[in-house]
Structures are given as C-alpha cells and as structure tokens.
C-alpha positions in Angstrom: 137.7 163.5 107.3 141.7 163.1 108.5 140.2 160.1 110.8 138.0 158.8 108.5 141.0 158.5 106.1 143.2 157.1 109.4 140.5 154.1 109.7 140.5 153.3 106.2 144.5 153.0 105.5 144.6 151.1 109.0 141.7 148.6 108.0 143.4 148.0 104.7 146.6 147.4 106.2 145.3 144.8 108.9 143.7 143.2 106.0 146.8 143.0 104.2 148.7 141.5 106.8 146.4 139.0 107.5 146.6 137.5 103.7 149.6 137.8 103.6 150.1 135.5 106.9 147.4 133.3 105.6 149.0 132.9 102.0 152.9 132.2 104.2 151.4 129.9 106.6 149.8 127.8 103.5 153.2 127.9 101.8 154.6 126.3 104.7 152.2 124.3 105.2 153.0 123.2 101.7 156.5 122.8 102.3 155.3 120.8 105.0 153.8 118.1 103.8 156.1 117.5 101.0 159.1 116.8 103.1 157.0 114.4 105.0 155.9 112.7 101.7 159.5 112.8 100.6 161.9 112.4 103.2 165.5 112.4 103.0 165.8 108.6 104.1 163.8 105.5 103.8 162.6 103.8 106.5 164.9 100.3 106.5 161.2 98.4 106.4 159.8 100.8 103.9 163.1 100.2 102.2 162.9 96.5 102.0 159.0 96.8 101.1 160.4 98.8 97.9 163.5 97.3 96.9 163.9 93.8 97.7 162.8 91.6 94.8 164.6 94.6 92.6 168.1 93.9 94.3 167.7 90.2 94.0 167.2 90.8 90.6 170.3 92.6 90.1 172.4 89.7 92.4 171.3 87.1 90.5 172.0 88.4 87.2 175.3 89.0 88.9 176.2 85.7 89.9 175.3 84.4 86.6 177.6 87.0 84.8 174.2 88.2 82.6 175.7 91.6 82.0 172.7 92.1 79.5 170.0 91.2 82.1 171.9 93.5 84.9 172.0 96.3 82.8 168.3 96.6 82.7 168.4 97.3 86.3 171.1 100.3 85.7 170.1 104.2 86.3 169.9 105.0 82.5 171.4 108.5 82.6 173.7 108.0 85.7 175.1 104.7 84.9 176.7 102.8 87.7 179.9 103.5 90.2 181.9 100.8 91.5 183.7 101.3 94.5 185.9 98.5 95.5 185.8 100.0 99.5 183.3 101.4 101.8 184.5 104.8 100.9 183.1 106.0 97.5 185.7 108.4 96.0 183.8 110.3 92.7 187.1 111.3 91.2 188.5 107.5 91.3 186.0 104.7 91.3 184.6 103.7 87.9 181.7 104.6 86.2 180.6 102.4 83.6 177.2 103.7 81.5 174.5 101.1 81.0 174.8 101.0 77.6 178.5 100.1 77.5 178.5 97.4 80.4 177.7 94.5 77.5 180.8 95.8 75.8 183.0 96.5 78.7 182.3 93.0 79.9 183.3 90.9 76.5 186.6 93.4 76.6 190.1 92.2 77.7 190.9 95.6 78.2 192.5 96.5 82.1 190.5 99.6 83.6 191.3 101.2 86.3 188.6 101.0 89.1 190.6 103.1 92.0 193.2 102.3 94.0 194.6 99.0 96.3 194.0 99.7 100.3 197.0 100.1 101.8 199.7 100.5 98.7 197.4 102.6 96.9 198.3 101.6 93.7 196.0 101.7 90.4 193.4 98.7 90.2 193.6 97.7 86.6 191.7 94.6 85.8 189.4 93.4 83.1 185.4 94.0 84.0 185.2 90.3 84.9 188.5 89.9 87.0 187.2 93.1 89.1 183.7 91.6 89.1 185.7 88.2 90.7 187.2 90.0 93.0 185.3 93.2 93.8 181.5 92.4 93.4 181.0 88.5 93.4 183.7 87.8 95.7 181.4 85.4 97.6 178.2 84.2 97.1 176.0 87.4 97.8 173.0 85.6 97.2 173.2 83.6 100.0 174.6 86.5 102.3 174.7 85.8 105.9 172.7 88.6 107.0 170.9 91.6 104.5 170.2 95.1 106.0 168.0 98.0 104.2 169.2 101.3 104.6 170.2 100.8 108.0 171.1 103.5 110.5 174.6 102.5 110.6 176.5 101.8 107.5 180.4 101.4 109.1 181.8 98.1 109.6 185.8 98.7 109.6 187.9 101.4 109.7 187.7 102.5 106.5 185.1 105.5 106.6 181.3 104.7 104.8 180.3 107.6 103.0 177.1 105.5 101.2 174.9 108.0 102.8 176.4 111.2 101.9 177.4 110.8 98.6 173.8 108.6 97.8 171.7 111.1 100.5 168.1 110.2 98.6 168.9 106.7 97.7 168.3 102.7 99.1 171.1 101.0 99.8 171.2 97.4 100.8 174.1 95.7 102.5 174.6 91.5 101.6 177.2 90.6 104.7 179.4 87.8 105.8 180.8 88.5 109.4 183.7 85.6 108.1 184.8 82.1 107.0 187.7 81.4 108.8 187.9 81.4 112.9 191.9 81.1 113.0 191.2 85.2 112.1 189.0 85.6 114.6 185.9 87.9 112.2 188.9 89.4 110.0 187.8 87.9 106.8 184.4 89.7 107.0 183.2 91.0 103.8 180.3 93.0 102.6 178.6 94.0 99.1 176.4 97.0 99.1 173.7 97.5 96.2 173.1 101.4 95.9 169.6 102.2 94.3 168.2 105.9 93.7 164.4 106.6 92.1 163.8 108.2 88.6 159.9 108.9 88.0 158.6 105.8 89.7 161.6 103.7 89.3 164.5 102.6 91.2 167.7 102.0 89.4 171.1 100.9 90.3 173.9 103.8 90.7 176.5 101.9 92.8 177.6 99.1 94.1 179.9 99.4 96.8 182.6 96.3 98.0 183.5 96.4 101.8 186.3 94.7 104.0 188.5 94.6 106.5 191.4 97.3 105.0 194.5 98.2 106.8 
C-alpha cells in the first residue's frame, strides 16, 4: 500500500514538473518573439523605409518657418527637445510642447535653450533667432549626405548621447562635411531629426544641432 502511495506522489510530481517546464518554456518562447518583433533599434534601411517622407515633412515645414504645419509632426504628450549640440542634456535643452510652438514662435521673448560650447554661458534667443542659428543654420533640405539610425552617431568631440537618451526611437542625421577648404572640414555641421512611435505613429521628440565645438 506504502509503494503504491510512493508511485502515485512520484507520478504526480513528474507530471507537475513537466507543465510546469512546458508552461516556462512557452513564456519564453513568448518573450521571445516579442523582442524580435520589437527590437531595441531599427535597422538604418527599415528606418528609412518608415521615416523618410515623415522627416521631409518636418524639414520643409522648417525651412519655410510653418510652425503650424511642423507642429502636426510633434509627439503630442512629449513635446519636442532642442539641443543645440550632439550632447542632449535633459536638465538644460528646451522643451517646447506642441501646442505652444505657434505661440512661442510669434513671441519676442529670449528663452534659454542651454548653454554656449566653450564659455558656457546661457543661450537666450527668440524661437526664430535659435531656429536661425540652431536648427536651419543651412539648408537641410539639400543636406550633403542623410543617414538613418546609423551605427555610429559621433562626429566631433563633443560626446552623442542620441541613442541613449532616445534608446527606442529613429533618428536621422542631414550632414554637411563643410563649405570652406581654407578650414580644412572644420565648418562641418549636422542637424539630427529624433522621432519615437506612439500607437502606430511616429512623432518628433528632438531635434538635435551638431558641430565642430571646442
């Protein structure tokens, strides 16, 4: 009867153990699949597949100072950060929410947007003065070269910290590798568009200015 009893409990448990292996290996199985379906980075082709007609949206609305037409583009709850170097600092650079970027525009108000390279002190400039200097410096639109998301972000020696701070997003790069030879590539200049998805869209959360600093 003892043995009988033995067989039983060690039946059941054998049993047990196998569900429960079956259930962890489905679980991770699970887990599986959805971080292949949803990696941590886009592809730079997927990435251009996705986003391109979207980010020349945004830089031509840019160009032509249509603050109302950009701002449809602009991550509704997030807003948009503007850096005015490579390195995105969260407790400096500017965030302007999309529904105040019409009237932060027509103001003659000075914000500050961070601080100068080298002296460090406070960049305080109307919305359009920073956007002359800071976003639409040059003619992005017909950028010399455009990357998607790629694989190396750092130009200069000022640290890019697009990935880390933006780890699920798109970002595309609009370069110019420079305009004058007497400084020999010195006058290079970059304008990053920073895109991250809600539901099934992809909205703008940064745009990011790059240069040669000191």
């Amino acid at each position: 009867m003892i043995t009988r009893i033995r067989i039983a409990f060690t039946t059941c448990g054998i049993a047990l153990l196998m569900t429960t292996a079956i259930a962890v290996g489905t679980h991770a199985s699970r887990i599986s699949s959805t971080q292949e379906s949803d990696p941590e980075r886009i592809s730079p082709k997927q990435s251009e597949r996705i986003i391109a007609a979207r980010a020349k949206g945004v830089l031509e609305s840019l160009k032509a100072g249509n603050i109302a037409r950009f701002s449809t583009f602009v991550h509704p709850q997030k807003g948009v950060r503007f850096s005015p170097y490579a390195s995105v600092l969260l407790d400096e650079d500017r965030v302007v929410k999309r529904n105040h970027l019409v009237r932060t525009w027509g103001s003659k108000t000075k914000y500050k947007w961070g601080g100068y390279d080298g002296s460090g002190d406070p960049i305080r400039l109307t919305f359009r003065k920073y956007h002359r200097q800071f976003i639409f410096d040059h003619d992005y639109t017909r950028a010399e070269s455009v990357a998607y998301n790629p694989s190396s972000m750092s130009r200069g020696n000022t640290p890019n910290n697009i990935q880390a701070i933006y780890p699920r997003s798109i970002a595309v790069e609009y370069h110019f590798s420079g305009f004058d030879p007497k400084v020999s590539g010195m006058d290079w200049t970059s304008l990053w568009l920073v895109f991250e998805k809600q539901g099934s869209v992809w909205y703008l959360v940064g745009i990011v200015h790059d240069e040669w600093t000191i």
